[in-house]
N, C-alpha and C positions, 0 to 999 in steps of 0.2 A: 504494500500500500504506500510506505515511504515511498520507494522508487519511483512511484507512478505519478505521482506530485512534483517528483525534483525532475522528472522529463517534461513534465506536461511547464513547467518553469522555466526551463531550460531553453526549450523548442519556441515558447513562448519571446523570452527574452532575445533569443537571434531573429523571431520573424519580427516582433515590433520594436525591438530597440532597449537601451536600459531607460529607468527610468530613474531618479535619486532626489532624494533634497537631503539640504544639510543646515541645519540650525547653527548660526556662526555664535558664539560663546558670550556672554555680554563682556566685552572686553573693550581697552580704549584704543587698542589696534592691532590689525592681524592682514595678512592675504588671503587672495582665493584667487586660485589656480583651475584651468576646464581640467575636467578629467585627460589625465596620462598627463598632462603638462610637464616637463618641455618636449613631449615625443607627439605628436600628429593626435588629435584629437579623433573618438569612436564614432562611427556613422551611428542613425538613427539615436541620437542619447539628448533626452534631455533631463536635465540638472538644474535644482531651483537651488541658492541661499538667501535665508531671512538673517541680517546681517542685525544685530542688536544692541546698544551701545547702553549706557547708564544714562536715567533721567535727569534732564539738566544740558544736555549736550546733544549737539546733532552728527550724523555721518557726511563725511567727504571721503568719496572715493576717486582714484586715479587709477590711470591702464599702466600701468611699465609696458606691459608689449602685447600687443594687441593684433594676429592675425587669423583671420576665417574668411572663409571663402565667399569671394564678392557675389554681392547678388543686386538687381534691380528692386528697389524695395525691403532690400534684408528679406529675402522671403525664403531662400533655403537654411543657411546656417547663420543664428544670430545670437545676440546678448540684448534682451531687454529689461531696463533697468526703472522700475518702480519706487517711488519713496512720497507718504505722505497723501493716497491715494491720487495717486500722481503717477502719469507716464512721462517717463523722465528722455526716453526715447527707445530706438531699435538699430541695434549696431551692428555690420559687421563690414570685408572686406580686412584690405592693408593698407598700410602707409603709402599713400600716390595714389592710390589706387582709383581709378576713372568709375567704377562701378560699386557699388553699395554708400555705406555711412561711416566713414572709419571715425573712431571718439577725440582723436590725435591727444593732443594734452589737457581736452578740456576735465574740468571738475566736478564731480556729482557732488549734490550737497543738498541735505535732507534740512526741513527745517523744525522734522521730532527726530525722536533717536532709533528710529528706524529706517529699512533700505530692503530692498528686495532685486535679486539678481537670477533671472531665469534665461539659461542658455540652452540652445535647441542646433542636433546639427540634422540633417536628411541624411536621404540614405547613399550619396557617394557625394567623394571630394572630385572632381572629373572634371576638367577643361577639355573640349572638343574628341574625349579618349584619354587622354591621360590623367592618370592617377595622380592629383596634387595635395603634396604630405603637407597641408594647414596647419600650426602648432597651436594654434588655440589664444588664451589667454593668461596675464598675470595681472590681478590689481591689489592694491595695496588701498585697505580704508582707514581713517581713524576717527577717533570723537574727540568733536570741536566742543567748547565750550559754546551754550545759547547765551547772548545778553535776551534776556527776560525783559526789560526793561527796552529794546527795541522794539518800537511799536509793529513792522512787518518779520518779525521770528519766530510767532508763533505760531504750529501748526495750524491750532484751532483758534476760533473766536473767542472761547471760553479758558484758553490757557493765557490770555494777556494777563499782566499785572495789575490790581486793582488800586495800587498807588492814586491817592488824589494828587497829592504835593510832588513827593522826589523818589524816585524807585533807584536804587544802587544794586548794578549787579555785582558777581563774584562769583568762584567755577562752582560751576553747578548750581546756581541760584540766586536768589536777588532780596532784600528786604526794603521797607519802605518807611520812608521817614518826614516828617513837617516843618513848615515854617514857623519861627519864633512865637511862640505865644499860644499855637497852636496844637494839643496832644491825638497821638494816632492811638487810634480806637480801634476794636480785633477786628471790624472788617475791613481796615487799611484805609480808611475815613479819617478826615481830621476834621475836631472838633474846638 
């Protein structure tokens, strides 16, 4: 009965492809590499990370090296990158490259502490017959500190600071304080 399960898996996994997600750790920085990186990325594979940082701070992600097989539209092999219920866009191709979206240096940047990175490849790497070994991807993200206290950082409408007078940030947070004469009251009112 085992057996019959790890074939019928098996067989499964080569006709449709793997499939994977990986919960990135809540940490203040890490990478994330496609599968096999730096050796040619698997047909048919796609791979999600929920990338998670500490409250208080947002994600900024960059590529170190960024190559997959160009397409019209990102439509065979790409990286689409989510943050914030936000399409943040859909990447792929290389550096020069006349056909697809390559990300070149620019920066992703979340404005909670969240990020979502889903890569999809088809089922061949092939320019007109030939077989082209695409290495895939390297990014590197970390967590920025939020000023709370700017008024367009907050993800949500309801994460703004309720400061009447003066809002002071600091990492990971912000407190709020009044003008002379006047005392701050616990809903951040001054009286």
């Amino acid at each position: 009965m085992r057996c019959e399960y790890l074939l019928f898996f098996l067989a499964s996994s080569l006709f449709f492809g793997v499939i994977s997600s990986s919960p990135v750790q809540r940490k203040l920085f890490g990478e994330i590499k496609s599968p096999n990186y730096p050796r040619p990325y698997p047909n048919n594979n796609v791979s999600n990370w929920d990338i998670l940082v500490p409250k208080g701070y947002m994600v900024k992600l960059t590529f170190r090296l960024f190559d997959l097989e160009p397409s019209q539209s990102c439509f065979y092999d790409y990286v689409k990158i989510t943050a914030d219920k936000k399409n943040l866009g859909r990447y792929c191709g290389q550096v020069g490259s006349t056909t697809g979206n390559h990300p070149g240096i620019k920066e992703f940047v979340s404005k909670g502490n969240r990020m979502h990175l889903a890569f999809h490849s088809d089922f061949s790497n092939e320019d007109h017959g030939t077989v082209i070994p695409y290495k895939g991807f390297l990014a590197y993200y970390q967590a920025v500190d939020i000023d709370e206290c700017a008024s367009n950082n907050a993800a949500e409408e309801d994460e703004r600071p309720l400061c009447q007078h003066f809002c002071h940030n600091y990492v990971s947070g912000y407190f709020c304080s009044c003008r002379h004469g006047y005392q701050l009251q616990s809903d951040k009112t001054a009286n």
